[in-house]
Every structure is written in structure tokens, then in C-alpha cells.
C-alpha positions as CSV (number, residue, x, y, z in Angstrom):
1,X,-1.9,-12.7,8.0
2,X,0.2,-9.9,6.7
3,X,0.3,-8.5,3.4
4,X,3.3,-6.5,2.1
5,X,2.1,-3.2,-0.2
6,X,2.5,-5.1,-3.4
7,X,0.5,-8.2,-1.9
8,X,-2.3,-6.1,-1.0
9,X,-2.4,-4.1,-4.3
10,X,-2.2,-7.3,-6.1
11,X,-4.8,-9.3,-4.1
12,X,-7.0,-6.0,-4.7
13,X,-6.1,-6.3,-8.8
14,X,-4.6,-3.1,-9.7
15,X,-1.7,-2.8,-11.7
16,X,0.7,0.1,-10.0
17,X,-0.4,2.2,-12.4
18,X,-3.9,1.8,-11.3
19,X,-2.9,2.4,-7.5
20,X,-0.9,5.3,-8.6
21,X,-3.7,6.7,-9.8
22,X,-6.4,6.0,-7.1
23,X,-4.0,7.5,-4.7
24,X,-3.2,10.7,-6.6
25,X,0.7,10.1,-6.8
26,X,2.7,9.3,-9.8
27,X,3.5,5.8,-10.5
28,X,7.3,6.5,-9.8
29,X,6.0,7.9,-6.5
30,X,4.0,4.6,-5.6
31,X,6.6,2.2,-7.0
32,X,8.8,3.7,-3.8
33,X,6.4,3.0,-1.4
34,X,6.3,-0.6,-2.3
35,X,10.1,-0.9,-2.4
36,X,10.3,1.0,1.1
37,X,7.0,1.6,2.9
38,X,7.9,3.2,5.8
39,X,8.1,6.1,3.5
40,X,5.0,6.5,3.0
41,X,2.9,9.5,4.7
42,X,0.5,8.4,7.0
43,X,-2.3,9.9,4.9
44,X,-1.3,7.8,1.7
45,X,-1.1,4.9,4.5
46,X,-4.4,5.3,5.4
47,X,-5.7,5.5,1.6
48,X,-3.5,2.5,0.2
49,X,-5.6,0.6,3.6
50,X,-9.4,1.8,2.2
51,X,-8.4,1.1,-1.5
52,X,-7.2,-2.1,-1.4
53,X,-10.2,-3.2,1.6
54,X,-7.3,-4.3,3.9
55,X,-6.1,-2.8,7.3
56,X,-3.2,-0.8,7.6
57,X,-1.8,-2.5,10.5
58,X,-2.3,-5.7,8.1
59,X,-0.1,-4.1,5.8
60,X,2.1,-1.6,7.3
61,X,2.5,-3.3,10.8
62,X,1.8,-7.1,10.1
63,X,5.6,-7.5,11.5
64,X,5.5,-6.0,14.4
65,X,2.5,-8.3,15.9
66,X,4.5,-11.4,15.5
């Protein structure tokens, strides 16, 4: 199953806020990623992934593997 951004950050329970800050970005930063997350760097990629306990490819790929 894929998750889009705001899937994963709501299945983890953060708020944007909250993501915003665990990923060191301003919420006005992370509100873009959602809305377009290609983009996103592949560091802040790789930390959305480990923050929300989700792959990346789950989240950032999930439609290219169907």
C-alpha cells in the first residue's frame, strides 16, 4: 500500500506543525511538500521516511510500483 505525505504524517499523528518541526523546516516549507512532493530534497525524503516509520518508496514512489 501507498501512503501520500499527508497520509503517512497523519497515520504517524503529527499535526504539520509537529512534522515541520521534527524535520527542521518551517511549517509553510512542509505544507509544500505535501501539496507537491517531488519537491522535496532527497535528505528531507529520507527524514519524513524515519519520522513517520514508513518507507520512502511507500511514500514517495508507491505509484510507480503499480
Amino acid at each position: 500500500m501507498g501512503f501520500t505525505v499527508k497520509q503517512a504524517r497523519q497515520y504517524a499523528g503529527f499535526t504539520q506543525r509537529e512534522m515541520a518541526e521534527k524535520l527542521g523546516v518551517s511549517r509553510d516549507t512542509y505544507r509544500k511538500i505535501e501539496m507537491s512532493p517531488e519537491d522535496a530534497t532527497v535528505a528531507i525524503a529520507k527524514k519524513i521516511s524515519e519520522v513517520v516509520g514508513i518507507p520512502i518508496d511507500q511514500i514517495f514512489f508507491a505509484d510507480l510500483s503499480t
